[in-house]
Backbone bond lengths (Angstrom), bond angles and torsions (degrees), N, CA, C in turn:
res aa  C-N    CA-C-N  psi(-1)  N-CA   C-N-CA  omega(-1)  CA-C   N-CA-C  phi
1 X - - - 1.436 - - 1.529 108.65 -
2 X 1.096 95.41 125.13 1.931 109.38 -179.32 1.567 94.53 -94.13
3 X 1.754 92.50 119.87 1.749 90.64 174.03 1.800 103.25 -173.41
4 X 1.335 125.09 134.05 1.422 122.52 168.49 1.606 110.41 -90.98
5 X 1.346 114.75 151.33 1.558 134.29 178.63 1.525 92.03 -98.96
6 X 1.433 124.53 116.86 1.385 137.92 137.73 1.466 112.45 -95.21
7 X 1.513 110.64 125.00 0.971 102.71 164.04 1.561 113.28 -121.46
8 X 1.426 90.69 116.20 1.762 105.16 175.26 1.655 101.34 94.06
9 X 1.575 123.28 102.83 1.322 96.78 169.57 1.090 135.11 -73.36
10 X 1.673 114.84 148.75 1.473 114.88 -173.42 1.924 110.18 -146.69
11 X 1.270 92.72 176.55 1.634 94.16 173.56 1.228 105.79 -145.51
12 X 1.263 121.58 132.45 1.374 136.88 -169.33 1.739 111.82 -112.80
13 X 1.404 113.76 108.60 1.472 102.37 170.83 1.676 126.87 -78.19
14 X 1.282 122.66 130.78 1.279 121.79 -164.62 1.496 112.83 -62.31
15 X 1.627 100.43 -37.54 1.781 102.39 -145.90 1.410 128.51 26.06
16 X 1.228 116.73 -97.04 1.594 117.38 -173.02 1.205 113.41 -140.63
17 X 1.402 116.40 45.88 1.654 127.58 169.15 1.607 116.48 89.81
18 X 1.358 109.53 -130.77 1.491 101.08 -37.41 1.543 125.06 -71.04
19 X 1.063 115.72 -171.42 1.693 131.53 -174.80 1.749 99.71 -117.58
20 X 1.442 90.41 153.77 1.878 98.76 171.42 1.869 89.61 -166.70
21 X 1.553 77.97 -173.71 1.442 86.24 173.43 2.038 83.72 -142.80
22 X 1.724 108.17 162.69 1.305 155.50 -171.93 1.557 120.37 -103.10
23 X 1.037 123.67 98.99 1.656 98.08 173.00 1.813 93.16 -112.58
24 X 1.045 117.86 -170.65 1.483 130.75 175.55 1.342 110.03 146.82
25 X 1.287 102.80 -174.92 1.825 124.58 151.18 1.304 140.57 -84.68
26 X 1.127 141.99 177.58 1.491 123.66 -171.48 2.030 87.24 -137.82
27 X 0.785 98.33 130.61 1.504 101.23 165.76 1.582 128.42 27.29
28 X 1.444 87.42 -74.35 1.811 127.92 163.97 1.525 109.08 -32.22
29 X 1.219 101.30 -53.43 1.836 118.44 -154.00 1.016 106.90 96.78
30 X 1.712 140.13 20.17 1.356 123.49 162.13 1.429 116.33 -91.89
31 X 1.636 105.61 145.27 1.623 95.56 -167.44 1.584 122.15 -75.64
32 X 0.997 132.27 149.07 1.695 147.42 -160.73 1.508 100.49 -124.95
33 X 1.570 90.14 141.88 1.642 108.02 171.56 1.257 108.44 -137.46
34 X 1.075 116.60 133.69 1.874 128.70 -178.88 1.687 111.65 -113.70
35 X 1.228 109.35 135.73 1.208 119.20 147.15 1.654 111.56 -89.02
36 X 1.490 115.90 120.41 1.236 93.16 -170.81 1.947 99.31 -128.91
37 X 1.477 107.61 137.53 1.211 112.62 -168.90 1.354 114.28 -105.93
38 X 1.560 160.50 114.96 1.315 154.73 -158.06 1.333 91.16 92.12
39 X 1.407 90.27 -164.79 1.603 134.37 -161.20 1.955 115.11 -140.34
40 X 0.985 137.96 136.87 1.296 137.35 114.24 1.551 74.22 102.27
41 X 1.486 109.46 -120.47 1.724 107.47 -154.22 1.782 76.12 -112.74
42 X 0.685 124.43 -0.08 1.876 103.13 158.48 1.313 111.63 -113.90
43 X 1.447 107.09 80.62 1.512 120.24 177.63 1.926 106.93 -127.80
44 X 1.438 89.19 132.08 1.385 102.52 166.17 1.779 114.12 -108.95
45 X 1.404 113.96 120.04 1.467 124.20 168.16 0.992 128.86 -110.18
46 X 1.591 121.49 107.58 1.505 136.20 -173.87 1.256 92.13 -103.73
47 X 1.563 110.95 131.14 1.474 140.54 163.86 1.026 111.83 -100.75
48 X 1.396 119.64 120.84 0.932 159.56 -168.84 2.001 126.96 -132.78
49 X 1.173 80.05 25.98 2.045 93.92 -172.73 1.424 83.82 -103.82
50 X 1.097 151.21 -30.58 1.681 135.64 -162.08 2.128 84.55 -100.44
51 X 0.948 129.39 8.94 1.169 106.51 -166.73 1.876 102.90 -93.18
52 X 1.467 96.59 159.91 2.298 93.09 173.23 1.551 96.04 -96.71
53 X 1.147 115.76 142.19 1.512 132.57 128.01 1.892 110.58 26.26
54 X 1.431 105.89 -62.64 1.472 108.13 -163.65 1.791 86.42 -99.72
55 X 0.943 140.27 2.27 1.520 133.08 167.50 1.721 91.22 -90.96
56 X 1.166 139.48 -42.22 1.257 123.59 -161.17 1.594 109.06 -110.00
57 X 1.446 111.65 7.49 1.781 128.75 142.95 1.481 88.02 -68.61
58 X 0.982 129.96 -107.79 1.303 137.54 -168.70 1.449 117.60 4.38
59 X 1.382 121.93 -49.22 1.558 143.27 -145.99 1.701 76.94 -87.25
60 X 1.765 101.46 -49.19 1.656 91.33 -149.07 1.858 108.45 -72.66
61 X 1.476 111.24 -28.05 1.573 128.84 158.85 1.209 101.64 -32.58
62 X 1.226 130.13 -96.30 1.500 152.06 162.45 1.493 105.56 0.50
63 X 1.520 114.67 -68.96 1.505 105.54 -164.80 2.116 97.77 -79.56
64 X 1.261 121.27 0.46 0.822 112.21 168.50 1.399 134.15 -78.29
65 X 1.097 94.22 -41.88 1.723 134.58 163.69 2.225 102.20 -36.24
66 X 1.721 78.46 -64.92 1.561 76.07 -173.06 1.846 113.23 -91.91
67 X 1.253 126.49 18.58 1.556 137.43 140.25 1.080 111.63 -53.48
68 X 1.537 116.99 -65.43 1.705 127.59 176.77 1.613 103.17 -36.24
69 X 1.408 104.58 -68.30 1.567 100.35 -162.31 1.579 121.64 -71.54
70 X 1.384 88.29 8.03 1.674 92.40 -177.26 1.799 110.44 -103.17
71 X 1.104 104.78 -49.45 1.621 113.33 121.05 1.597 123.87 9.72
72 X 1.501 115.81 -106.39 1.340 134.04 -171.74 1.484 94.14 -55.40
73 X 1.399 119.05 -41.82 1.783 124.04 177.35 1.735 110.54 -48.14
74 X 1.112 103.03 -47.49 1.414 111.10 -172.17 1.754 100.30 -67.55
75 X 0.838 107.48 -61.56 1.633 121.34 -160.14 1.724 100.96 -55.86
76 X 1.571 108.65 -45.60 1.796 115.80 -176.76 1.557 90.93 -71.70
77 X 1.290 143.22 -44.89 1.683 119.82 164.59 1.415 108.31 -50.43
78 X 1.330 132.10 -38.68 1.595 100.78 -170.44 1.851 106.99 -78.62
79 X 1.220 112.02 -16.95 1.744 100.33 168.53 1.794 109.04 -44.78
80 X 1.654 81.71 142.91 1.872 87.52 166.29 1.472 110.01 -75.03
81 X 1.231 131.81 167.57 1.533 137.45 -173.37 1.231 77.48 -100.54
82 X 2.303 102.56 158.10 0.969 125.54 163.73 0.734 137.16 -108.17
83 X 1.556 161.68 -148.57 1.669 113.09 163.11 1.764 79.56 -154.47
């Protein structure tokens, strides 16, 4: 079964990081991997240790995807306006 666990919806603004990654254990003793976004008590942790190979292609597509458009964003501010 192809499926992500959100728990609680939310939206997280990126601004300017930072980003890391997490390794450890979880309770259990099974090992854990985080994508982890913020800092300190404004931290977001995406797990990503139960994920395959083509789920974390995916992730890396995705954040590529939205480089590009951040990208083309930058570049349409340096056009002059037309009026």
């Amino acid at each position: 079964m192809n499926r992500a666990d959100i728990y609680g919806g939310l939206t997280a603004a990126l601004n300017d990081g930072p980003i890391s990654t997490a390794y450890g254990r979880d309770i259990n003793g099974k090992p854990t991997a985080l994508l982890v976004i913020g800092d300190g008590a404004r931290t977001l942790g995406i797990s990503v240790g139960d994920s395959s190979l083509d789920t974390l292609d995916q992730l890396e597509a995705a954040v590529a995807e939205l480089k590009a458009w951040a990208l083309r964003q930058q570049q349409l501010k340096s056009l002059p306006e037309v009026a």
